[in-house]
DOVEXRO-56231 format. One record per residue (C-alpha): x, y negated, z; residue number from 1; residue in three letters. Coordinates in Angstrom, 1 decimal. Example, Ala and Ser with C-alpha at 12.3 -4.5 7.8 and 13.67 -1.06 7.14 Angstrom:
<recs>
+--------+--------+--------+-----+------+
|      x |      y |      z |  nr | rest |
+--------+--------+--------+-----+------+
|   12.3 |    4.5 |    7.8 |   1 |  ALA |
|   13.7 |    1.1 |    7.1 |   2 |  SER |
+--------+--------+--------+-----+------+
</recs>
This chain:
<recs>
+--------+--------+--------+-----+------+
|      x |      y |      z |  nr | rest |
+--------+--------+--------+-----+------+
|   20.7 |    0.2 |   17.6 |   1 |  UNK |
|   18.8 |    0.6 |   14.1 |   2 |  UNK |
|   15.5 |    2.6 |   14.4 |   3 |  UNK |
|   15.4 |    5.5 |   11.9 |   4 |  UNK |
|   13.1 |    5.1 |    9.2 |   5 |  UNK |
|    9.6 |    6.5 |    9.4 |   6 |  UNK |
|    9.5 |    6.8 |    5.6 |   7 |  UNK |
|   12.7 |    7.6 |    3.4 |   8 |  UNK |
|   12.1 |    8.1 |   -0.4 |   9 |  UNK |
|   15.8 |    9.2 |   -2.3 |  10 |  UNK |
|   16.1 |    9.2 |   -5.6 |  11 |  UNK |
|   12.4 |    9.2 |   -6.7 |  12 |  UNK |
|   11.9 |   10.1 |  -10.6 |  13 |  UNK |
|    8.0 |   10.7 |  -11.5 |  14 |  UNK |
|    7.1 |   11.8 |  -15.2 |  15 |  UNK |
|    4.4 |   12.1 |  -17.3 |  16 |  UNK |
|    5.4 |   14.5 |  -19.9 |  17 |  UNK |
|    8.5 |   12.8 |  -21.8 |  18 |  UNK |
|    7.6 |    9.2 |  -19.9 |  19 |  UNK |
|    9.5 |    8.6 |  -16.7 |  20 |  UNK |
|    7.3 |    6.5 |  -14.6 |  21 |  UNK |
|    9.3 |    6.2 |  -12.0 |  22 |  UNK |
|   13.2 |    6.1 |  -12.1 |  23 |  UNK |
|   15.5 |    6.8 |   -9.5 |  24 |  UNK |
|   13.6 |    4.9 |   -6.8 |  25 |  UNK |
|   15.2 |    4.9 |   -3.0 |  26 |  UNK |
|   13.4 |    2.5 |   -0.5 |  27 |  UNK |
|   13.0 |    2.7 |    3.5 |  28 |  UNK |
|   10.0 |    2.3 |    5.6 |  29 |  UNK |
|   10.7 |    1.5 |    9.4 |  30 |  UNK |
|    8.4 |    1.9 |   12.2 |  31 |  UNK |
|    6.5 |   -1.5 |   12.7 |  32 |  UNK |
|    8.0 |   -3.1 |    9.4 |  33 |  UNK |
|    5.7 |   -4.6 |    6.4 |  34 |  UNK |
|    7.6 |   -3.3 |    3.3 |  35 |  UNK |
|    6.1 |   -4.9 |   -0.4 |  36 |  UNK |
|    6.7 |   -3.0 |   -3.3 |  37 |  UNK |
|    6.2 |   -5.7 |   -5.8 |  38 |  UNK |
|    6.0 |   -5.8 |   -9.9 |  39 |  UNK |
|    3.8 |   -6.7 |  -12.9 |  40 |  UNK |
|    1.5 |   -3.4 |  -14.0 |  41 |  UNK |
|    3.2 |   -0.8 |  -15.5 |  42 |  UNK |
|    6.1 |   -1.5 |  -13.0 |  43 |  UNK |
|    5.4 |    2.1 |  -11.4 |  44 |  UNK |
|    4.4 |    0.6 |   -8.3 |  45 |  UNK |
|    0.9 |    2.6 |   -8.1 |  46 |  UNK |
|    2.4 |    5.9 |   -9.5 |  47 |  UNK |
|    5.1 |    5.7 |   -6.5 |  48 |  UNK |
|    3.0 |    5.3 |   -3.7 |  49 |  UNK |
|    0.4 |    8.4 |   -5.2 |  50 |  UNK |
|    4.2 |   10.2 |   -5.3 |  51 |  UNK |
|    4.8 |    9.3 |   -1.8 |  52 |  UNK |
|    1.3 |   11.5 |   -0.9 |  53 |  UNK |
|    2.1 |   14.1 |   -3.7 |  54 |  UNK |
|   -1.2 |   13.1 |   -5.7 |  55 |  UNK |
|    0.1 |   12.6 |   -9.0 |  56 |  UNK |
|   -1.9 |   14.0 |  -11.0 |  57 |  UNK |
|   -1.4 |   16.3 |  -13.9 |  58 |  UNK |
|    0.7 |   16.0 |  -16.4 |  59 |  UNK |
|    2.5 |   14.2 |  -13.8 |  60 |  UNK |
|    5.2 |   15.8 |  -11.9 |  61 |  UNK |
|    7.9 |   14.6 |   -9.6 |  62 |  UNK |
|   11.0 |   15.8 |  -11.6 |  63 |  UNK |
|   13.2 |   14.9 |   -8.7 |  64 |  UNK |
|   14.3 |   13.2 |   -5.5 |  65 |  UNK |
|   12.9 |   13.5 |   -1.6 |  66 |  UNK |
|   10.5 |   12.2 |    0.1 |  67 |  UNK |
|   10.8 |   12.5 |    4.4 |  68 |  UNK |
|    8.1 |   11.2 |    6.8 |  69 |  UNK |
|    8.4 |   11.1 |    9.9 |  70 |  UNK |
|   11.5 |   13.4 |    9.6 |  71 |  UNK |
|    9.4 |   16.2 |    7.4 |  72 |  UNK |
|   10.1 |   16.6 |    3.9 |  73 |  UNK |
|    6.6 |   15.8 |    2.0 |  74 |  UNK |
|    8.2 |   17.9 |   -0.7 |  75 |  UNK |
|    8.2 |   21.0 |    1.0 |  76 |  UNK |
|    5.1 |   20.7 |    2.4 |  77 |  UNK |
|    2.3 |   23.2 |    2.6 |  78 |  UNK |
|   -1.9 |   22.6 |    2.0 |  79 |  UNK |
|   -2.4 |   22.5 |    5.5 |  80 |  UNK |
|    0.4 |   20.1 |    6.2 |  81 |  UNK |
|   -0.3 |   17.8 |    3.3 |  82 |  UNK |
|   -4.1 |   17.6 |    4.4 |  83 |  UNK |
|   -3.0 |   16.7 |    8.1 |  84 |  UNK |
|   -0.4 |   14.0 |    6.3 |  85 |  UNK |
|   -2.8 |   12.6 |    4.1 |  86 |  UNK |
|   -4.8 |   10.6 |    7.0 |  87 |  UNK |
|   -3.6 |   11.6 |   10.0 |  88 |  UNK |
|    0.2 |   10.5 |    9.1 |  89 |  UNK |
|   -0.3 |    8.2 |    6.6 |  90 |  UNK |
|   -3.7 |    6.0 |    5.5 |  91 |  UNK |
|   -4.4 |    4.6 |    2.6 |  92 |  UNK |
|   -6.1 |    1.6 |    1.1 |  93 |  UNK |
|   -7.1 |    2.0 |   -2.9 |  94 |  UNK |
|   -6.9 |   -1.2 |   -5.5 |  95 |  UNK |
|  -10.8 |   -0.7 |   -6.3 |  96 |  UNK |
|  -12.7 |    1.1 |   -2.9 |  97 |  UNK |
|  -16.1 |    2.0 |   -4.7 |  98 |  UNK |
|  -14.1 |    4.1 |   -6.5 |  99 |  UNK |
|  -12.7 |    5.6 |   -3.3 | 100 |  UNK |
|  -16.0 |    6.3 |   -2.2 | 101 |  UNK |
|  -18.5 |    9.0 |   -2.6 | 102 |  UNK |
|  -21.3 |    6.4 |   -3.8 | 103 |  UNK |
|  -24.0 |    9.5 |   -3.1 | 104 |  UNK |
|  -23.1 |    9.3 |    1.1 | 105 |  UNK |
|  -23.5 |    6.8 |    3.1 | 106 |  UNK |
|  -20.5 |    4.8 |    4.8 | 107 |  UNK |
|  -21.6 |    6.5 |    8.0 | 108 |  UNK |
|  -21.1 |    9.9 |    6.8 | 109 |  UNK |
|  -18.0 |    9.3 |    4.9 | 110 |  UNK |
|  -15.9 |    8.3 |    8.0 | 111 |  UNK |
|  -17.6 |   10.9 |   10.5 | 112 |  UNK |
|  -16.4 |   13.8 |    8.1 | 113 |  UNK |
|  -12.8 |   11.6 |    7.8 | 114 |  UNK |
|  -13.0 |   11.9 |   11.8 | 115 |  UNK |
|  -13.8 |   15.6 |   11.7 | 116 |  UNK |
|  -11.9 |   16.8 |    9.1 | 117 |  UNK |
|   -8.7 |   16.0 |   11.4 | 118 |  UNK |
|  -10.0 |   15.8 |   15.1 | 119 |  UNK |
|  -11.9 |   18.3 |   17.0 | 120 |  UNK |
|  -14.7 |   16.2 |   18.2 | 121 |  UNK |
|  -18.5 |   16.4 |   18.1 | 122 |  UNK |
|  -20.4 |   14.7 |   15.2 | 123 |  UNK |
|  -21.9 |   12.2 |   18.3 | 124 |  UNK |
|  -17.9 |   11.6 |   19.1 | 125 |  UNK |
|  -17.3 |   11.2 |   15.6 | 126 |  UNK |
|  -20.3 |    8.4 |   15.2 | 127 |  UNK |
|  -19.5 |    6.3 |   18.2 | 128 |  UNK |
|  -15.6 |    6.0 |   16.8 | 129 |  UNK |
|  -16.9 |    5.4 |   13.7 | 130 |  UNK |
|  -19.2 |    2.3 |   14.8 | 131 |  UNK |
|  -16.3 |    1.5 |   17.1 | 132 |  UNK |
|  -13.8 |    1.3 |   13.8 | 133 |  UNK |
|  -16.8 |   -1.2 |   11.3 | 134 |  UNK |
|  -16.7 |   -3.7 |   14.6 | 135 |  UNK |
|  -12.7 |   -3.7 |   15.1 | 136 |  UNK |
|  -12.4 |   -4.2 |   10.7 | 137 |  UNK |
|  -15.3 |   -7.3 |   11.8 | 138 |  UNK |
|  -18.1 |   -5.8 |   10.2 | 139 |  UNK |
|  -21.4 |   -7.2 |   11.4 | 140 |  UNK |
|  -24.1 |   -5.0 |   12.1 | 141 |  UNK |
|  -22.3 |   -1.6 |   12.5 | 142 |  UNK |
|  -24.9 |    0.4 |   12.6 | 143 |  UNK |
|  -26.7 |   -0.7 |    9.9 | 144 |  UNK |
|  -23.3 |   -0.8 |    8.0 | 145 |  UNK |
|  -23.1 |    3.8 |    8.6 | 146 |  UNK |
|  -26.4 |    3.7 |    7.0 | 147 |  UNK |
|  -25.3 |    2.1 |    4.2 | 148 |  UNK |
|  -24.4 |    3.4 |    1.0 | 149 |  UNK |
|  -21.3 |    1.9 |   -0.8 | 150 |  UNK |
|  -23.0 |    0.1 |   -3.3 | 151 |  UNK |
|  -25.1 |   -2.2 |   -0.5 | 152 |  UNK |
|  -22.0 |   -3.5 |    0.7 | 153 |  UNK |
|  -20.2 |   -7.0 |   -1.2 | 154 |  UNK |
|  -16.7 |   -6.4 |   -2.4 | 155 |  UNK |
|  -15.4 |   -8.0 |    1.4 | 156 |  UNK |
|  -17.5 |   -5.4 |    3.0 | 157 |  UNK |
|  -16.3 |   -2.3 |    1.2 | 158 |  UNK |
|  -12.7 |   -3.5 |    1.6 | 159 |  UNK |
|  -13.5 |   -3.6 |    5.4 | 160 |  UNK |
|  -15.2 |   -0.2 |    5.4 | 161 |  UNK |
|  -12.1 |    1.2 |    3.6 | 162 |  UNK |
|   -9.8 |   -0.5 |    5.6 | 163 |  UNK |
|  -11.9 |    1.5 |    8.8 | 164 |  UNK |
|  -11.7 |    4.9 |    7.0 | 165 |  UNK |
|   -8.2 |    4.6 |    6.1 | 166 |  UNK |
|   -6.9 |    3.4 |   10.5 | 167 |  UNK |
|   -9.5 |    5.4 |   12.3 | 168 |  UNK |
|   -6.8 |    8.4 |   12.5 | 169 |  UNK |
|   -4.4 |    5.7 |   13.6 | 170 |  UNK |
|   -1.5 |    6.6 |   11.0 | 171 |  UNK |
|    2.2 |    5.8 |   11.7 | 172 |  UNK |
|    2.2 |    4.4 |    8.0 | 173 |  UNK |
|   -0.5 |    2.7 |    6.3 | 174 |  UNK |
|   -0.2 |    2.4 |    2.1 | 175 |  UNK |
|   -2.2 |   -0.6 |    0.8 | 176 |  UNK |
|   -2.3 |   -0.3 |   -3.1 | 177 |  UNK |
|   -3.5 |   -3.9 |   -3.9 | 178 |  UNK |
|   -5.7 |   -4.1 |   -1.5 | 179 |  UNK |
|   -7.0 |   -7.4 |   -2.0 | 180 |  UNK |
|   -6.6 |   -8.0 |   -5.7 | 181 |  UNK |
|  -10.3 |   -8.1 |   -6.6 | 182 |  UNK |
|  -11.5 |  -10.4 |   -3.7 | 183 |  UNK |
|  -11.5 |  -14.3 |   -3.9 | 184 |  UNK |
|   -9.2 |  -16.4 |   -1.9 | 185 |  UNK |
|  -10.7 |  -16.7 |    1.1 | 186 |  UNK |
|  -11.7 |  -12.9 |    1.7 | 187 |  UNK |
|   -8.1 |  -12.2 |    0.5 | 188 |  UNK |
|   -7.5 |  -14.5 |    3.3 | 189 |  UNK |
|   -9.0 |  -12.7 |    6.1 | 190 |  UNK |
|   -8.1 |   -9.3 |    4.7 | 191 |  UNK |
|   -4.9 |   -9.8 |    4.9 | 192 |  UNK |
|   -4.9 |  -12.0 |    8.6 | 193 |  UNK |
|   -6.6 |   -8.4 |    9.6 | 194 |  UNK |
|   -4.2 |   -6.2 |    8.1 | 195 |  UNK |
|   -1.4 |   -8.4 |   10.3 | 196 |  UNK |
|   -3.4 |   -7.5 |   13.4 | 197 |  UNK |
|   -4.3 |   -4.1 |   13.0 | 198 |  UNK |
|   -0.2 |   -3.6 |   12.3 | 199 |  UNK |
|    0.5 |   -5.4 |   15.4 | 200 |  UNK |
|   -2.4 |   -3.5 |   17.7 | 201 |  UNK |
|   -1.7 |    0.0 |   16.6 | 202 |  UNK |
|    2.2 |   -0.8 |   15.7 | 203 |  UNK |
|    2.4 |    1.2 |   12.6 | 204 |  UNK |
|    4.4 |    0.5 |    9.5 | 205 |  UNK |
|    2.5 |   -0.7 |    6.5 | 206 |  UNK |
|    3.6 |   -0.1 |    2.5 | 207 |  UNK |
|    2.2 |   -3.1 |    0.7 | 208 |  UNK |
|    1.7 |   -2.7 |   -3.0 | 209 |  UNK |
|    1.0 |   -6.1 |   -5.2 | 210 |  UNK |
|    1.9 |   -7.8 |   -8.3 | 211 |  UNK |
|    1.7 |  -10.9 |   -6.1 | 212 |  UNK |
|    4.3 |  -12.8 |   -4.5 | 213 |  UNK |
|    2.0 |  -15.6 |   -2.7 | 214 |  UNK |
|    0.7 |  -12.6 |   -0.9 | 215 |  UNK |
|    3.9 |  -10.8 |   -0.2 | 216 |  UNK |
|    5.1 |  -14.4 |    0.9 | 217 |  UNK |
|    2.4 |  -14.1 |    3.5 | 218 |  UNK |
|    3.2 |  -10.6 |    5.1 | 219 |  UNK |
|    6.1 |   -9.1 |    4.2 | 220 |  UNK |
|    9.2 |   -8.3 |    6.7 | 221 |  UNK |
|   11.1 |   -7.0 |    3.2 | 222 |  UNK |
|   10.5 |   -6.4 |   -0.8 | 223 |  UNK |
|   11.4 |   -4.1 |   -3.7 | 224 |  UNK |
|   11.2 |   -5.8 |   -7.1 | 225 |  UNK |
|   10.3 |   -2.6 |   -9.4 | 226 |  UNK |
|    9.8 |   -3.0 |  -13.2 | 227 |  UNK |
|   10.0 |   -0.4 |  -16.1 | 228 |  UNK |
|    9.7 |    2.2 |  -13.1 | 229 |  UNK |
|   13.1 |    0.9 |  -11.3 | 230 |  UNK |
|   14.0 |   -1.0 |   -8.5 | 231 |  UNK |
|   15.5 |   -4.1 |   -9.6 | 232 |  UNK |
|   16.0 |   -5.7 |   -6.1 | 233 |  UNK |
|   15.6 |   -4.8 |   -2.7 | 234 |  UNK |
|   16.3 |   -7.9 |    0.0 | 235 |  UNK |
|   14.5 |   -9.4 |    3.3 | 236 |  UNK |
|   12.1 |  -11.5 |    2.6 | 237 |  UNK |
|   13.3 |  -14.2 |    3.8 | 238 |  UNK |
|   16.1 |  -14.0 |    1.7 | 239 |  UNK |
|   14.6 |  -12.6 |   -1.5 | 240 |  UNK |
|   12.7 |  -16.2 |   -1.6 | 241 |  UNK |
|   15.6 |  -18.4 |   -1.0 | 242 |  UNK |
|   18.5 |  -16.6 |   -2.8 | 243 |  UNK |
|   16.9 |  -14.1 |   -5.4 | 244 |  UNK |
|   20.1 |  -12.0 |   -6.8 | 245 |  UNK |
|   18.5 |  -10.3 |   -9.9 | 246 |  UNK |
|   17.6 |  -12.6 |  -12.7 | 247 |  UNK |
|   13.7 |  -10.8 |  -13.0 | 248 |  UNK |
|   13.4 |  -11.7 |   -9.3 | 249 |  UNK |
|   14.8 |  -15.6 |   -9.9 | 250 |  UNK |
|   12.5 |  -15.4 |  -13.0 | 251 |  UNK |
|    9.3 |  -14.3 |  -11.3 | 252 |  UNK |
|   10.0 |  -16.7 |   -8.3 | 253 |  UNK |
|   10.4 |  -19.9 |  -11.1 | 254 |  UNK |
|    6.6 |  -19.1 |  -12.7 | 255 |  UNK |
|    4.9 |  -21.3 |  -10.2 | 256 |  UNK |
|    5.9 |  -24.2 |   -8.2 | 257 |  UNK |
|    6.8 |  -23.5 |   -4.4 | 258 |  UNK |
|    4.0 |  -24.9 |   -2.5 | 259 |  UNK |
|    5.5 |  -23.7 |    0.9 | 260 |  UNK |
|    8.7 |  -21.8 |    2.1 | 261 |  UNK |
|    6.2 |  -18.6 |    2.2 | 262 |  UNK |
|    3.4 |  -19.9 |    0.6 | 263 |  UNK |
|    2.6 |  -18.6 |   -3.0 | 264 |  UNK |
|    5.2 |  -18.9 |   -5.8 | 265 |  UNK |
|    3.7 |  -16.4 |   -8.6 | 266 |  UNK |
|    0.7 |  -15.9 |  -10.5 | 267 |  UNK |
|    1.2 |  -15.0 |  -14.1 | 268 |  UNK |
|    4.7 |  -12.9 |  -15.4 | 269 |  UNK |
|    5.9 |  -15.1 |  -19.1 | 270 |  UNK |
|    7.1 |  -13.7 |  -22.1 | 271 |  UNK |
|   10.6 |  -15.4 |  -20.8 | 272 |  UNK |
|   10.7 |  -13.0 |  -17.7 | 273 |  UNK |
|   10.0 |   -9.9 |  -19.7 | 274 |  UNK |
|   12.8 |  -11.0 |  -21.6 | 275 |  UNK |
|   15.0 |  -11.2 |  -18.8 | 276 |  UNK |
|   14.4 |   -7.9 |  -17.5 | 277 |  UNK |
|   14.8 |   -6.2 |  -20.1 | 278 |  UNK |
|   18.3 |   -7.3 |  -20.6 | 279 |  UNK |
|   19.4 |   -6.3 |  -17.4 | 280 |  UNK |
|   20.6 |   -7.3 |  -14.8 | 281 |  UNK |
|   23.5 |  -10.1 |  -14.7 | 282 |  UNK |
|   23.8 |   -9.6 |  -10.8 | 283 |  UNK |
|   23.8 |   -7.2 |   -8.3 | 284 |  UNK |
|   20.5 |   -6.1 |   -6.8 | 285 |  UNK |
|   21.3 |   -5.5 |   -3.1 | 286 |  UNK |
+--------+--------+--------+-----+------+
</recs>
């Protein structure tokens, strides 16, 4: 018997004034399952996960579609119940942390008043769970780490500490917007081998967002190949690599040679597969 999805977006269209952003985008999220939403910049990738969490920002509007989580329609969803969703339901991982981060607080505070915000427990409660959280993300030095302000901590660090403030509510989804796209390869490595354990120990479903294939190679259970805003193909993994149906997908896959049956096959998007997409598609994206 299937499980029912934990996420269900229908007919997603996102605009900015005249633009559409995001057109007529449907996707599933199951409990457990590692879904990549993968395309070049501009794709609409980023803009459909901030829809996802109703944080487009103005002159942005979702113009149309649903979005249910967890069987509630995000749509329809009061303040109260967007606060409690944002966090508590579903975490989230930014592209650029410092960003994400107050720099004037320390990493310490940040996650106690994540903890309170949505728990009723003492600030003392809210500290131990917080040092707990900077060991399980394998920070050394906790402690030292909540005193810290953001911009102490390398690139690998911060990752880590968002990574801890986006799971210590223990979501059912987790949305990781290119999570590892500024780090070098071997941080990359490890952020992504504890991504894969954190899904497996708290068994939530994560949204993976990245213009990499290599990556999505490594962790993905299935893929959606957006560009220009739409979904061009939505397959398995496992069968997206070995029999690509839309020619942007077969393109992409071509740009680099195969160096494993899920090792990394993209790096750079050509002039050629620009081409392609935009001519449409000559078969049927599933």
């Amino acid at each position: 018997m299937e499980t029912a999805p934990l996420l269900s977006v229908s007919n997603l269209t996102t605009r900015f004034g005249d633009r559409v952003v995001v057109d007529d985008v449907s996707f599933e999220v199951r409990p457990g399952e590692i879904a990549s939403i993968v395309g070049e910049s501009g794709s609409g990738k980023s803009v459909t996960s901030l829809s996802i969490l109703r944080l487009v920002g103005e002159p942005g509007e979702i113009a149309s579609g649903t979005i249910v989580f967890d069987g509630a329609s995000v749509l329809d969803m009061k303040r109260t119940e967007l606060q409690r969703l944002r966090g508590a339901g579903i975490g989230t991982i930014f592209q650029e942390p410092a960003r994400s981060m107050n720099p004037v607080f320390t990493i310490g505070r940040q996650l106690i008043e994540t903890l309170r915000a949505h728990l009723s427990i003492s600030k003392r409660e809210a500290y131990d769970r917080a040092v707990s959280w900077l060991d399980r993300v394998r920070l050394p030095d906790p402690d030292r780490v909540m005193s810290s302000y953001p911009h102490e901590l390398s690139g690998g660090m911060m990752q880590r500490a968002m990574i801890a403030m986006a799971l210590c509510l223990e979501p059912k989804l987790l949305i990781a917007d290119e999570p590892t796209t500024a780090l070098d390869v071997t941080i990359q490595a490890q952020i992504l081998d504890l991504l894969l354990e954190l899904r497996d120990e708290l068994g939530m479903a994560i949204l993976f967002i990245t213009h990499d294939l290599g990556v999505v190679a490594q962790i993905a259970d299935s893929v959606i190949v957006m560009y220009g805003g739409r979904i061009l193909e939505r397959a398995d993994v496992f069968t997206l690599f070995d029999a690509p149906q839309h020619p942007y997908t077969d393109a992409l896959l071509r740009t680099k040679p195969v160096l494993g049956h899920r090792a990394h096959r993209l790096a750079t998007i050509s002039d050629e597969v620009r081409r392609v997409a935009l001519a449409g598609p000559t078969g049927a994206a599933s």
